[in-house]
N, CA and C atoms of all chains as a GROMACS GRO file, in nm:
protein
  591
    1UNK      N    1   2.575  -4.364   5.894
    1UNK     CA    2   2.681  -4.420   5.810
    1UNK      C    3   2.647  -4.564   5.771
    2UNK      N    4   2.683  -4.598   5.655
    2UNK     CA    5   2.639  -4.739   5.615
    2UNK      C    6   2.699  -4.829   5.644
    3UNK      N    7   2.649  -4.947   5.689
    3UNK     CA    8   2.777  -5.035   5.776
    3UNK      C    9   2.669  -5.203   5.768
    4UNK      N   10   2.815  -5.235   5.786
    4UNK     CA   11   2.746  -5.440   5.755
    4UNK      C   12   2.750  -5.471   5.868
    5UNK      N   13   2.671  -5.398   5.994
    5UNK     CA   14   2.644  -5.447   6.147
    5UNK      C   15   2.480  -5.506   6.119
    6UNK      N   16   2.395  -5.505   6.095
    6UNK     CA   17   2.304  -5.585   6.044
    6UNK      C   18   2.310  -5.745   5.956
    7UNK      N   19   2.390  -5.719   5.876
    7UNK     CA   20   2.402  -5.882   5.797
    7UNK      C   21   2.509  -5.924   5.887
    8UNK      N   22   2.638  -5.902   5.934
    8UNK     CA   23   2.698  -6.010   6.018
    8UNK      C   24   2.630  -6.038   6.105
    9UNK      N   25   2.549  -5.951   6.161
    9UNK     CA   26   2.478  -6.003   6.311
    9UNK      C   27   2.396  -6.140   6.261
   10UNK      N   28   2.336  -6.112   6.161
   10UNK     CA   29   2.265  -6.232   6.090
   10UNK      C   30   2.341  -6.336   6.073
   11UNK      N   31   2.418  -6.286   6.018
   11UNK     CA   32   2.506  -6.402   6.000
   11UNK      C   33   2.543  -6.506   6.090
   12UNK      N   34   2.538  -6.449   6.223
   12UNK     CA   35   2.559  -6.506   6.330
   12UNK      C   36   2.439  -6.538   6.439
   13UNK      N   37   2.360  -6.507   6.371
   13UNK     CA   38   2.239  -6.590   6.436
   13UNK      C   39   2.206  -6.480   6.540
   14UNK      N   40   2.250  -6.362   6.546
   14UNK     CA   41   2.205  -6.296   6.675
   14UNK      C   42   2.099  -6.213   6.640
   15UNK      N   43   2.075  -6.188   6.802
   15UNK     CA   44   1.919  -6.080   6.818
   15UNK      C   45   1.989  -5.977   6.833
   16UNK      N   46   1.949  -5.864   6.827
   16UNK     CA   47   2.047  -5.709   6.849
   16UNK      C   48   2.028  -5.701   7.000
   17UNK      N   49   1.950  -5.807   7.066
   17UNK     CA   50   1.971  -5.758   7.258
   17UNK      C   51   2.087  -5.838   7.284
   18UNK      N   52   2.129  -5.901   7.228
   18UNK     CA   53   2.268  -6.015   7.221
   18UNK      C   54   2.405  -5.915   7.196
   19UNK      N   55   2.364  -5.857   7.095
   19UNK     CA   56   2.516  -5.796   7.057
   19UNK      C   57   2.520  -5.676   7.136
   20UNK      N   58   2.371  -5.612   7.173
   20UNK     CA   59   2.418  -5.513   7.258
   20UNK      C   60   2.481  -5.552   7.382
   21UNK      N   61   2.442  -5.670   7.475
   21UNK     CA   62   2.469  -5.716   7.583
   21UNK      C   63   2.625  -5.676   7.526
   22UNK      N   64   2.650  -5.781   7.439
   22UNK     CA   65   2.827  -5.830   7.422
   22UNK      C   66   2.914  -5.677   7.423
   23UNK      N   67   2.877  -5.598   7.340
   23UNK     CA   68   2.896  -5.440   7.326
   23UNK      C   69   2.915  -5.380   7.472
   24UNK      N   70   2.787  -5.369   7.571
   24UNK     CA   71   2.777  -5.278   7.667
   24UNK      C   72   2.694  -5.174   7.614
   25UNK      N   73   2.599  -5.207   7.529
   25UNK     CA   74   2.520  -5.080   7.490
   25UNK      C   75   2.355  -5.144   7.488
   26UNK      N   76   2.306  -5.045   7.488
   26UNK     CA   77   2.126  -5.095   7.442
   26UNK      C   78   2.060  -5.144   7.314
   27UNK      N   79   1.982  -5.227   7.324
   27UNK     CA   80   1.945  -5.250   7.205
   27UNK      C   81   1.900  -5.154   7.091
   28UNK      N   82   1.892  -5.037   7.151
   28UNK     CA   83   1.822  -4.954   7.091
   28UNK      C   84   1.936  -4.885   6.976
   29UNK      N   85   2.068  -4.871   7.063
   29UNK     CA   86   2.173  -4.813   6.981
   29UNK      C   87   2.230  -4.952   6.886
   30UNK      N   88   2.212  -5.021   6.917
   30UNK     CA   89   2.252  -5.107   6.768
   30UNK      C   90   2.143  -5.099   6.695
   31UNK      N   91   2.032  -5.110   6.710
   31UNK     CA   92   1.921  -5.080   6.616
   31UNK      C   93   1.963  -4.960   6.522
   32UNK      N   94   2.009  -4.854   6.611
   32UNK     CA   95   2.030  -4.723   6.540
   32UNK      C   96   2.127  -4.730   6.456
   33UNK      N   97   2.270  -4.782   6.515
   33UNK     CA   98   2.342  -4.817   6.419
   33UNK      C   99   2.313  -4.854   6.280
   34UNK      N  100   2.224  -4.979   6.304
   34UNK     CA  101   2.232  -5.051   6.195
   34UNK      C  102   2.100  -5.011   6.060
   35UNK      N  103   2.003  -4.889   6.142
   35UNK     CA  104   1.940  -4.815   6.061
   35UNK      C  105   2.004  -4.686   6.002
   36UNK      N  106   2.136  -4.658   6.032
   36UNK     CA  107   2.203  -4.565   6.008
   36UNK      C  108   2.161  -4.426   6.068
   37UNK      N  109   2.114  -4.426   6.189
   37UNK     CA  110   2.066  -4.330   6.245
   37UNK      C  111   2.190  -4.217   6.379
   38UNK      N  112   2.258  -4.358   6.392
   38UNK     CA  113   2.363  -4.324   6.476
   38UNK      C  114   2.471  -4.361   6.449
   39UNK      N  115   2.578  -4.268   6.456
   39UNK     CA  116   2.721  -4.288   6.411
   39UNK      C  117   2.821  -4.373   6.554
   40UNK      N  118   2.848  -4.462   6.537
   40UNK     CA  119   2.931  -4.583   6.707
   40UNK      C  120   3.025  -4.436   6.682
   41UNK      N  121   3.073  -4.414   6.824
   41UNK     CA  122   3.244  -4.389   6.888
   41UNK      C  123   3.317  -4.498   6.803
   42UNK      N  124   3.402  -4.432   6.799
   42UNK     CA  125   3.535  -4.526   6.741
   42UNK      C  126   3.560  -4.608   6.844
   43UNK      N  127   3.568  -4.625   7.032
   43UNK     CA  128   3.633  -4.728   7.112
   43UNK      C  129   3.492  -4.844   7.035
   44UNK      N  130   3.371  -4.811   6.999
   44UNK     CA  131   3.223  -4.911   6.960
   44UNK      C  132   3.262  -4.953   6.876
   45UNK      N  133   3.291  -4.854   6.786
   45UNK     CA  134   3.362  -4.871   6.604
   45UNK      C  135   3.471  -5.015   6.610
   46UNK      N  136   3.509  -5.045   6.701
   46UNK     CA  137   3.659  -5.089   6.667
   46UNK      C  138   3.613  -5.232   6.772
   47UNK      N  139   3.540  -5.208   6.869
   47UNK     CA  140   3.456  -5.322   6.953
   47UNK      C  141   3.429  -5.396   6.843
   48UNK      N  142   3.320  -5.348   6.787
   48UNK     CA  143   3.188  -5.416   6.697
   48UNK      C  144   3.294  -5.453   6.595
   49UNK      N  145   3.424  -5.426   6.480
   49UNK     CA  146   3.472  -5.511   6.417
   49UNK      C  147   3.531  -5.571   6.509
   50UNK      N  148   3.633  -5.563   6.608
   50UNK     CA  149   3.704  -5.702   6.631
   50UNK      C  150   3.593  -5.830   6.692
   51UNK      N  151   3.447  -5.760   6.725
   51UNK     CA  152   3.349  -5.853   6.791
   51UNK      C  153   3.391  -6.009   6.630
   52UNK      N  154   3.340  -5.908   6.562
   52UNK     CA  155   3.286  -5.951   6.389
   52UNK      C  156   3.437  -6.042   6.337
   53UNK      N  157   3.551  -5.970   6.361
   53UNK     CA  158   3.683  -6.060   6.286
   53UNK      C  159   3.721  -5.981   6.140
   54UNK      N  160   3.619  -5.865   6.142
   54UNK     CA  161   3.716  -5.782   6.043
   54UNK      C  162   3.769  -5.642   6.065
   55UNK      N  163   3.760  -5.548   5.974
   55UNK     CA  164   3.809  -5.390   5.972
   55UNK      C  165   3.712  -5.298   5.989
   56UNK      N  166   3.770  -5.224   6.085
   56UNK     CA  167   3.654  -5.096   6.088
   56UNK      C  168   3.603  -5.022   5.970
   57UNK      N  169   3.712  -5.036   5.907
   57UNK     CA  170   3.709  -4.967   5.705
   57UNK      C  171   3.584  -5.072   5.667
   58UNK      N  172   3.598  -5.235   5.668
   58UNK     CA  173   3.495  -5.319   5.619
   58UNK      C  174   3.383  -5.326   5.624
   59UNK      N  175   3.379  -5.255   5.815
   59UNK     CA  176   3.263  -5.249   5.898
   59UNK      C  177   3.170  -5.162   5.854
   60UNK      N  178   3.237  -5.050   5.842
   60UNK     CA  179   3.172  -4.876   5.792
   60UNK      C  180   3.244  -4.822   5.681
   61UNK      N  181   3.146  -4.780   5.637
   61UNK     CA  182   3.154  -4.728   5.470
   61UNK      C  183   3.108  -4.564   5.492
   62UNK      N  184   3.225  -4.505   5.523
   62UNK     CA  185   3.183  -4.341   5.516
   62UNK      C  186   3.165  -4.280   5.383
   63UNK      N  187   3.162  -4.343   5.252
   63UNK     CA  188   3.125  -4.288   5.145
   63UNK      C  189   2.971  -4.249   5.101
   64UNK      N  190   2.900  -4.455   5.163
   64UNK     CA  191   2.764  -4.460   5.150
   64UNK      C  192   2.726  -4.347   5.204
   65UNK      N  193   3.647  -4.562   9.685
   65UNK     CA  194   3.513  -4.658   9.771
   65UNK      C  195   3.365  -4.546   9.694
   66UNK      N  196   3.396  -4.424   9.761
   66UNK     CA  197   3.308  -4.345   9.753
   66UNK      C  198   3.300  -4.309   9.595
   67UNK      N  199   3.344  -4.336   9.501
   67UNK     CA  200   3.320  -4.276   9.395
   67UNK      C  201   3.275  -4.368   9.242
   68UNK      N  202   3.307  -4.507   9.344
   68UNK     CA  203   3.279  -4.664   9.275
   68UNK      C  204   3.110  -4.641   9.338
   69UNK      N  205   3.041  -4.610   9.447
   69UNK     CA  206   2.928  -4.600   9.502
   69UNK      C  207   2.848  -4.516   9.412
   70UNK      N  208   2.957  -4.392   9.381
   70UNK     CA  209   2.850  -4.268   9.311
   70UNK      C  210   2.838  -4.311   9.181
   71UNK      N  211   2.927  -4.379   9.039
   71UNK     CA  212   2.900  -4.410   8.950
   71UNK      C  213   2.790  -4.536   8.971
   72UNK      N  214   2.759  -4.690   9.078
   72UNK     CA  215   2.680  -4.693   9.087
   72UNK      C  216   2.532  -4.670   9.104
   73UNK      N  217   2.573  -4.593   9.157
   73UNK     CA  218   2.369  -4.490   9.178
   73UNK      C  219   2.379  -4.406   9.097
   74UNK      N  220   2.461  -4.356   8.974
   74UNK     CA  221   2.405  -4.268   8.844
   74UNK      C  222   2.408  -4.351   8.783
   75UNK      N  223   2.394  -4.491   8.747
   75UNK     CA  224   2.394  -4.572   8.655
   75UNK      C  225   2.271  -4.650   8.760
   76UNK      N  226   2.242  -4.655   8.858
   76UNK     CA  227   2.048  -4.709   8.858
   76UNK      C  228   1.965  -4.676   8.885
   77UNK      N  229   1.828  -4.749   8.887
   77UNK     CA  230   1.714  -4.684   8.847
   77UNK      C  231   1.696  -4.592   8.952
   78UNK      N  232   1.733  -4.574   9.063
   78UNK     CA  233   1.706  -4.518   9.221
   78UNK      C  234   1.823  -4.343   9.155
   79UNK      N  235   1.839  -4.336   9.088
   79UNK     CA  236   1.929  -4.214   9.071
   79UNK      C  237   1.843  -4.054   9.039
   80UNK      N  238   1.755  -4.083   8.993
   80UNK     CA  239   1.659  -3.984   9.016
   80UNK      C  240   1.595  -3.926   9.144
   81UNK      N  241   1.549  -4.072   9.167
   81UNK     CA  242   1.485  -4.016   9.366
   81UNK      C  243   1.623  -4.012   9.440
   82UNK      N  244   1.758  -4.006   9.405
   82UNK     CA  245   1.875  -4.003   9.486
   82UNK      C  246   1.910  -3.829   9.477
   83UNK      N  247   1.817  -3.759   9.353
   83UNK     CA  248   1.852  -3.594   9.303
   83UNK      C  249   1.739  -3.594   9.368
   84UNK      N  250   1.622  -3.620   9.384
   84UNK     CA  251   1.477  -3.535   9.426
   84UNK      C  252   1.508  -3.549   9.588
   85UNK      N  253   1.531  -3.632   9.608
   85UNK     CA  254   1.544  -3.667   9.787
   85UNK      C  255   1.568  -3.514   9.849
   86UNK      N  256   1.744  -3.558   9.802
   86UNK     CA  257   1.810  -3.406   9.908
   86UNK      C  258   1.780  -3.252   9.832
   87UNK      N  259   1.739  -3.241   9.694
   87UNK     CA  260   1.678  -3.138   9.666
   87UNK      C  261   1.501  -3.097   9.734
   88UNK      N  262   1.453  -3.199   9.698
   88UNK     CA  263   1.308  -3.199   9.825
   88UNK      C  264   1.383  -3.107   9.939
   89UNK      N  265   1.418  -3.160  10.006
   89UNK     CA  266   1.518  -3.121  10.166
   89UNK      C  267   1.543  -2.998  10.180
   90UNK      N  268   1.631  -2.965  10.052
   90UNK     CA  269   1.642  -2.823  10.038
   90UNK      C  270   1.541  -2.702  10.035
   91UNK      N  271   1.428  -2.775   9.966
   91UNK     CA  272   1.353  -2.665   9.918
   91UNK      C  273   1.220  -2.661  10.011
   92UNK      N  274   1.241  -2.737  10.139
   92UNK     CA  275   1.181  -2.776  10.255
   92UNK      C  276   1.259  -2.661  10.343
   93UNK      N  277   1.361  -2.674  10.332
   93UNK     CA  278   1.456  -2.567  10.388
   93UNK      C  279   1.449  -2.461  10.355
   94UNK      N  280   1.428  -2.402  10.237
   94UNK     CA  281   1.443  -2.302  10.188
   94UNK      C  282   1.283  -2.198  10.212
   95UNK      N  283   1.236  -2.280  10.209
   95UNK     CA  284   1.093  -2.259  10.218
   95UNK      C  285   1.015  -2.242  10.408
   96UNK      N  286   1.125  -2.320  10.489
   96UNK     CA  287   1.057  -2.271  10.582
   96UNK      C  288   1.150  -2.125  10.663
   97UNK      N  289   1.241  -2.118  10.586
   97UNK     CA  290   1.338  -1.989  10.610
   97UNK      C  291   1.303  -1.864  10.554
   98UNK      N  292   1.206  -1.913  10.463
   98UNK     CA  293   1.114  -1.776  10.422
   98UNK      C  294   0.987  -1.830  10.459
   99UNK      N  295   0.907  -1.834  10.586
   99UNK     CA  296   0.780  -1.880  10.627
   99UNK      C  297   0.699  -1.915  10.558
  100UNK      N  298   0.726  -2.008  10.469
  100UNK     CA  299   0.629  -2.090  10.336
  100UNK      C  300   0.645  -2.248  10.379
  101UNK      N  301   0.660  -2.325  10.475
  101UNK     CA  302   0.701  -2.410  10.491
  101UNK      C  303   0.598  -2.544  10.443
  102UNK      N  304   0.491  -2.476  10.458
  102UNK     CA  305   0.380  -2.570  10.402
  102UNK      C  306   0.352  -2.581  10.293
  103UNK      N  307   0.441  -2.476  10.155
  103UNK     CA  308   0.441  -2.507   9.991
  103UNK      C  309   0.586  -2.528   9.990
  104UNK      N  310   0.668  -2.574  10.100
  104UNK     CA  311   0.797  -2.604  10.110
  104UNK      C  312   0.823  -2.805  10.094
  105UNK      N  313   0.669  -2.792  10.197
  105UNK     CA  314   0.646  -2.935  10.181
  105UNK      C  315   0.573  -3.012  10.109
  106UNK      N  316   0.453  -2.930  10.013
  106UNK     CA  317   0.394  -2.915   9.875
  106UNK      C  318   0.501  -2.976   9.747
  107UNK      N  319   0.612  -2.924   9.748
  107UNK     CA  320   0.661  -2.887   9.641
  107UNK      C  321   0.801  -3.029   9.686
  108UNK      N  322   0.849  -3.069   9.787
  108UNK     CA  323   0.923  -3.189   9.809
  108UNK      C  324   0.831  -3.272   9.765
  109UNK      N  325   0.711  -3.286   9.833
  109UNK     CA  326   0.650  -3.428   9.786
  109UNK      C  327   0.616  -3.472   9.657
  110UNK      N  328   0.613  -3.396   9.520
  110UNK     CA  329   0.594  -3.367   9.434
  110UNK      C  330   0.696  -3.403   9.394
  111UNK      N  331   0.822  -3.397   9.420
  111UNK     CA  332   0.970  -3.396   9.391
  111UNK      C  333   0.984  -3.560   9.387
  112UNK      N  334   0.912  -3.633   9.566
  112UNK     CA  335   0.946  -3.726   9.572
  112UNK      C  336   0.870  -3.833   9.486
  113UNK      N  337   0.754  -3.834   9.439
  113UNK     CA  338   0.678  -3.852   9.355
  113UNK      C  339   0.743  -3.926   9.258
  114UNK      N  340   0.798  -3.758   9.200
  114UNK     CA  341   0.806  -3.779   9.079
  114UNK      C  342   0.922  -3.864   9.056
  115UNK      N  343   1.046  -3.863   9.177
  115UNK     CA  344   1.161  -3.996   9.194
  115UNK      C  345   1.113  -4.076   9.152
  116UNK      N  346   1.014  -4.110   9.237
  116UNK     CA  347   0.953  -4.286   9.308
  116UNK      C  348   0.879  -4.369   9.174
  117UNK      N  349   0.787  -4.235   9.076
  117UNK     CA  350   0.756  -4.314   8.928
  117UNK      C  351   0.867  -4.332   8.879
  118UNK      N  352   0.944  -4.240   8.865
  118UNK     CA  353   1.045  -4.261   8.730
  118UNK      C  354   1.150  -4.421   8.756
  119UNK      N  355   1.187  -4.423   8.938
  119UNK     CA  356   1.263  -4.520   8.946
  119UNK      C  357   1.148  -4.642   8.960
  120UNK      N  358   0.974  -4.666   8.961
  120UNK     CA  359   0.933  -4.756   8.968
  120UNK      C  360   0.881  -4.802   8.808
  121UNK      N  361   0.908  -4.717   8.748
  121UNK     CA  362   0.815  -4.694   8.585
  121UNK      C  363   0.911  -4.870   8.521
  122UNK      N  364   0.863  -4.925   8.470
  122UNK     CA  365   0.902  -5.022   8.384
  122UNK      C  366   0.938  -4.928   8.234
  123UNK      N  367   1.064  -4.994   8.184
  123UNK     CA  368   1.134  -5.002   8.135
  123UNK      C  369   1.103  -4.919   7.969
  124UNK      N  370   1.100  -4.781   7.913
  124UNK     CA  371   1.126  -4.798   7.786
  124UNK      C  372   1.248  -4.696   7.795
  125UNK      N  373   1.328  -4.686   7.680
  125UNK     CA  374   1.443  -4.613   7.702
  125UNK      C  375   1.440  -4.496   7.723
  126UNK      N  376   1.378  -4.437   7.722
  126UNK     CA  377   1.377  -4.289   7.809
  126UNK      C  378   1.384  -4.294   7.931
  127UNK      N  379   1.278  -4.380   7.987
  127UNK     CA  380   1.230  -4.385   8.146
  127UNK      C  381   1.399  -4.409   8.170
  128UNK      N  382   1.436  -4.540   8.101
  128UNK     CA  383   1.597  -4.584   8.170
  128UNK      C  384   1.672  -4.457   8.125
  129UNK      N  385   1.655  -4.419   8.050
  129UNK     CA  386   1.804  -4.304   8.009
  129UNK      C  387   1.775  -4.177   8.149
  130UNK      N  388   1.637  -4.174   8.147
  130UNK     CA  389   1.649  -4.064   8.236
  130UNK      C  390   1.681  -4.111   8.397
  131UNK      N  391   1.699  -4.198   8.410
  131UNK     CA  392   1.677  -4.243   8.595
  131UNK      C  393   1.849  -4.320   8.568
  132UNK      N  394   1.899  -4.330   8.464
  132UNK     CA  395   2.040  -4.354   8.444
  132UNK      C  396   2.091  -4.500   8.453
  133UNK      N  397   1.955  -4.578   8.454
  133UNK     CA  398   2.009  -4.756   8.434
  133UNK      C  399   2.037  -4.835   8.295
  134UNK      N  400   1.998  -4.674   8.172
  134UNK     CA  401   1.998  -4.740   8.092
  134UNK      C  402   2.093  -4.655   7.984
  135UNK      N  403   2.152  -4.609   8.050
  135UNK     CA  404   2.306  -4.554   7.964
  135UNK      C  405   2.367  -4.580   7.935
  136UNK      N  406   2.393  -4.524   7.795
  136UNK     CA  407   2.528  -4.573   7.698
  136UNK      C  408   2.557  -4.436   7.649
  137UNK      N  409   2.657  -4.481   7.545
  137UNK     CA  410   2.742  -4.381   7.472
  137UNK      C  411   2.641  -4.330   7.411
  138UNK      N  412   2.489  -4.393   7.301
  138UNK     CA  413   2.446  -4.300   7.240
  138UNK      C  414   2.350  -4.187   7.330
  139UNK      N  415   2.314  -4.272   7.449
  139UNK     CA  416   2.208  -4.195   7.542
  139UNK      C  417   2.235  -4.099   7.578
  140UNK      N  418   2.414  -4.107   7.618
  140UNK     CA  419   2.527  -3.959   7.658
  140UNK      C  420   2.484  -3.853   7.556
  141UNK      N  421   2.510  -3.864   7.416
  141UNK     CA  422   2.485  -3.776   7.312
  141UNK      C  423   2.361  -3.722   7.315
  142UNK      N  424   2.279  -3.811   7.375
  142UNK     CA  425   2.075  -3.743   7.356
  142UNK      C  426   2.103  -3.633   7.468
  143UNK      N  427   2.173  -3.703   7.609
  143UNK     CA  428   2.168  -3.591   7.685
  143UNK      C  429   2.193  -3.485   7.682
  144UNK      N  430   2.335  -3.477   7.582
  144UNK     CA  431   2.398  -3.400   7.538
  144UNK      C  432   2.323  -3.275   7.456
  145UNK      N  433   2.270  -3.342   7.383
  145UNK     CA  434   2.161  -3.225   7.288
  145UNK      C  435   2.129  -3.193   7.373
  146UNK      N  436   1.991  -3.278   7.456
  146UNK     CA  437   1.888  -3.223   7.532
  146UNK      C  438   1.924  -3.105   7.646
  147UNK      N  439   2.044  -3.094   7.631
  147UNK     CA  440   2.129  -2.989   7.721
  147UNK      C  441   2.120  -2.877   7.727
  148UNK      N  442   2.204  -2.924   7.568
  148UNK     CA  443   2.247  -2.806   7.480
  148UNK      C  444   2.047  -2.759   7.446
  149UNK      N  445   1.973  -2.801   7.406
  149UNK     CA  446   1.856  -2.728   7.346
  149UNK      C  447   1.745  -2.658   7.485
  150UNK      N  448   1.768  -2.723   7.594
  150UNK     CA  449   1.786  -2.686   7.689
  150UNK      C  450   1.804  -2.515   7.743
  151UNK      N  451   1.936  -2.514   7.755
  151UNK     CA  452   2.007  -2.388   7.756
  151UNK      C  453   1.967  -2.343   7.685
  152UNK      N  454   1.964  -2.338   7.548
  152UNK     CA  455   1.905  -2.227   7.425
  152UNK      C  456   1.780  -2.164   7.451
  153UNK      N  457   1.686  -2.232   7.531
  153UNK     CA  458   1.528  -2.204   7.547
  153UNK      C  459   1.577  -2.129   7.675
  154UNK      N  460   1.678  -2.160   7.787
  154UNK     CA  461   1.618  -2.070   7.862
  154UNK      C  462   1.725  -1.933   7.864
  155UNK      N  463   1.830  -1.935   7.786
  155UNK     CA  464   1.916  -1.823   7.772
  155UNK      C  465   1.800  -1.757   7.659
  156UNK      N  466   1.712  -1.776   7.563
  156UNK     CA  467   1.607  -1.720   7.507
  156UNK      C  468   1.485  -1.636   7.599
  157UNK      N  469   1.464  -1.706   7.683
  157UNK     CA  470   1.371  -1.674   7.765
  157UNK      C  471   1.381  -1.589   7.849
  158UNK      N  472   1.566  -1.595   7.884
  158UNK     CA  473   1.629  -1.485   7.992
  158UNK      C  474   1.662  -1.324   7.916
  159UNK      N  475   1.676  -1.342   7.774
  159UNK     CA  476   1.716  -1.220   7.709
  159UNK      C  477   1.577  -1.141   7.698
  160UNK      N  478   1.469  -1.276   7.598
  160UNK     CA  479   1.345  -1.155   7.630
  160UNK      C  480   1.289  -1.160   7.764
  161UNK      N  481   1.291  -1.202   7.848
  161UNK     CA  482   1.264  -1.152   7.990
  161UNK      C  483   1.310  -0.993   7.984
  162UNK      N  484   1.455  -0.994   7.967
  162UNK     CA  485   1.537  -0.894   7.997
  162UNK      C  486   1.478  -0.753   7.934
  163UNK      N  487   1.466  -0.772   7.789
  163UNK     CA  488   1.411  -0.690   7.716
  163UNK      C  489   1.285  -0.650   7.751
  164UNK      N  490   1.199  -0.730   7.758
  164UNK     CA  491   1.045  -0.670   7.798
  164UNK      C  492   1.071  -0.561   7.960
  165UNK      N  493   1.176  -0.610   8.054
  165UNK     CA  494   1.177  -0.563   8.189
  165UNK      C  495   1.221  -0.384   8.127
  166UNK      N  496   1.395  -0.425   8.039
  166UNK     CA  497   1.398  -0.262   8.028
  166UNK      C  498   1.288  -0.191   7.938
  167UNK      N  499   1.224  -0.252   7.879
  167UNK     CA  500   1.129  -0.208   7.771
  167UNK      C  501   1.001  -0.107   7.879
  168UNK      N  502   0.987  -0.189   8.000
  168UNK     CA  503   0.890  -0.125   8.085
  168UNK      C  504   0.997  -0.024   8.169
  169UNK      N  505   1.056  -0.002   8.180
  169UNK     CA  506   1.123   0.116   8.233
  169UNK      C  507   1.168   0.077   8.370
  170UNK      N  508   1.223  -0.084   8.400
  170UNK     CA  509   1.276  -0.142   8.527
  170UNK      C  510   1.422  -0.175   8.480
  171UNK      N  511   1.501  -0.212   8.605
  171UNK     CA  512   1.599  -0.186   8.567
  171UNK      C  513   1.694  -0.340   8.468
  172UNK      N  514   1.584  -0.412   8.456
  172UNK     CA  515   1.625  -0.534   8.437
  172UNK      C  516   1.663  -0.629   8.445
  173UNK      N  517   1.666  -0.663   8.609
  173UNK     CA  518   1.731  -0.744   8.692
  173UNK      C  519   1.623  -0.827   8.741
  174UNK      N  520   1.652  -0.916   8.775
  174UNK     CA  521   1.780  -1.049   8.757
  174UNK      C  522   1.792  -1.099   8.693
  175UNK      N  523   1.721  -1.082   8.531
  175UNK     CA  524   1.767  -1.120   8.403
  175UNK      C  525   1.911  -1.067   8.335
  176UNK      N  526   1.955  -0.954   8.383
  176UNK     CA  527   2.027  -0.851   8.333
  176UNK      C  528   2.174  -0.996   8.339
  177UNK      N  529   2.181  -1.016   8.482
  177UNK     CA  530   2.323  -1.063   8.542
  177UNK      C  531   2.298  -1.241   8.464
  178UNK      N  532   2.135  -1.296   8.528
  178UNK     CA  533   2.140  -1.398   8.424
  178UNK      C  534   2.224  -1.404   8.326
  179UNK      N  535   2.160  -1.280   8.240
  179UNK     CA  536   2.239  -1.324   8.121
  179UNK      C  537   2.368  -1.352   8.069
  180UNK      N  538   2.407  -1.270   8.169
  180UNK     CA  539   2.568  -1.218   8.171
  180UNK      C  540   2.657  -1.351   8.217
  181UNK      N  541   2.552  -1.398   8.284
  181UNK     CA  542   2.632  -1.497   8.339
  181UNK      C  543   2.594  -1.668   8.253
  182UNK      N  544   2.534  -1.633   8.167
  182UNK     CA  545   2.517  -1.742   8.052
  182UNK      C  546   2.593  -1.739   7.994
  183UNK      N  547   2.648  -1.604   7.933
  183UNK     CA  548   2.755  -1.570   7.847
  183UNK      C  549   2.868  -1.575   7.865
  184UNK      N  550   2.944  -1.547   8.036
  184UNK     CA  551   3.024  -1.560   8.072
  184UNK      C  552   3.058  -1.725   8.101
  185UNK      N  553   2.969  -1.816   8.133
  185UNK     CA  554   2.964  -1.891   8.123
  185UNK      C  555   2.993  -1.983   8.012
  186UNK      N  556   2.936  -1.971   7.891
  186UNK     CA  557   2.938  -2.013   7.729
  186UNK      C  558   3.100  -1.970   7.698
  187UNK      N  559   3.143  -1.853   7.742
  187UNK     CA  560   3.287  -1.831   7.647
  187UNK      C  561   3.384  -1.899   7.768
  188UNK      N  562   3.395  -1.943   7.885
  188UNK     CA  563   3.500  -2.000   8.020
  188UNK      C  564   3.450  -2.155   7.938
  189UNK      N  565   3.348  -2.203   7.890
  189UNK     CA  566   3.333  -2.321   7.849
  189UNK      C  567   3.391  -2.379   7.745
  190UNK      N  568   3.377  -2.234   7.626
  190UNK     CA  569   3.433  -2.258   7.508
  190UNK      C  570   3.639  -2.298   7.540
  191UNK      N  571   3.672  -2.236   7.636
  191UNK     CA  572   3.798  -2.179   7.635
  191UNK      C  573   3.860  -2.311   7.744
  192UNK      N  574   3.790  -2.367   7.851
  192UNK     CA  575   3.813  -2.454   7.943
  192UNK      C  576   3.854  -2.601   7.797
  193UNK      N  577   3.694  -2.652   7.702
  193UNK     CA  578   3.755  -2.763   7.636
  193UNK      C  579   3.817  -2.742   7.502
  194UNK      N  580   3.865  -2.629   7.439
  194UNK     CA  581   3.933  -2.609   7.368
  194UNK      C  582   4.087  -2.622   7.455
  195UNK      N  583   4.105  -2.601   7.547
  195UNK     CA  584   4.236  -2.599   7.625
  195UNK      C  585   4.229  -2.745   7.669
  196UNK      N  586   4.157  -2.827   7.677
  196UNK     CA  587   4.151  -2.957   7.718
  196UNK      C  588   4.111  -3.051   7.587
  197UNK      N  589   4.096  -3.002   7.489
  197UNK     CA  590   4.170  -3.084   7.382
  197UNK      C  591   3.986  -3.169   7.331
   0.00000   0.00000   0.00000
């Protein structure tokens, strides 16, 4: 699914072993995430926007 | 107490040699109860082995997903397949087992009940998390 977990992370200066720490997940699954390889759980889904300060709708784009 | 202990040791690296240990044991047991005790003890050490790499192996995500220090939600889902594709190969393997046995004119056992009991198994599964939502 297409999702702006790659450019906010940038945005924020982080490494993806950073946000996984913050998450509770591996680096590997934010990688995936953010290659669109893996779809987050919604409790991740809803982590990773309030991590960010926006909407899960903002976050992920189930159309892309 | 005891169950804060057990999610610790399936979540580290020692959780593999924590399954080979007392299965070793078993099959140490099992093996000298049918006078094989010396491929009883062949076949533990092999077991323990193969613990002792997996929990000493440095770090890529398999090694961690499989010895359980390095689990998450997506690693759950790999397991998950790897389960599920799993089962498919050997409920495959148990039907033509089955077939080749009656094909030779035996009676088809212990593939016969295997199977039966894959199946019986697969529909109590279907019916257990459909009832659990």
């Amino acid at each position: 699914m297409k999702n702006l977990v790659r450019t906010l992370r940038l945005q924020r200066g982080l490494a993806q072993g950073q946000l996984a720490e913050a998450m509770g997940v591996s680096r590997q699954t934010i990688n995936s995430i953010e290659t669109e390889r893996y779809t987050p759980s919604l409790p991740l889904a809803i982590a990773l926007a309030r991590y960010f300060g926006v909407t899960v709708e903002e976050m992920f784009d189930d159309q892309g | 107490m005891i169950r804060g202990s057990c999610r610790w040791l399936a979540r580290s690296r020692w959780s593999m040699l924590a399954f080979c240990l007392p299965m070793g044991g078993v099959m140490v047991l099992a093996s000298a109860l049918g006078g094989q005790l010396a491929a009883g003890v062949a076949g533990c050490a092999v077991l323990v082995v193969f613990g002792l790499a997996i929990a000493l192996a440095s770090g890529s995500e398999t090694i961690r997903g499989l010895r359980g220090d390095g689990r998450d939600e997506r690693f759950a889902q790999i397991d998950l397949r790897a389960t599920a594709v799993t089962g498919h190969v050997l409920i495959l393997a148990v039907v033509t087992a089955w077939l080749v046995e009656i094909a030779q004119g035996h009676s088809g056992n212990p593939y016969q009940w295997l199977g039966a009991l894959a199946g019986l198994t697969y529909v109590l599964a279907v019916v257990f998390f459909r009832w659990r939502g």
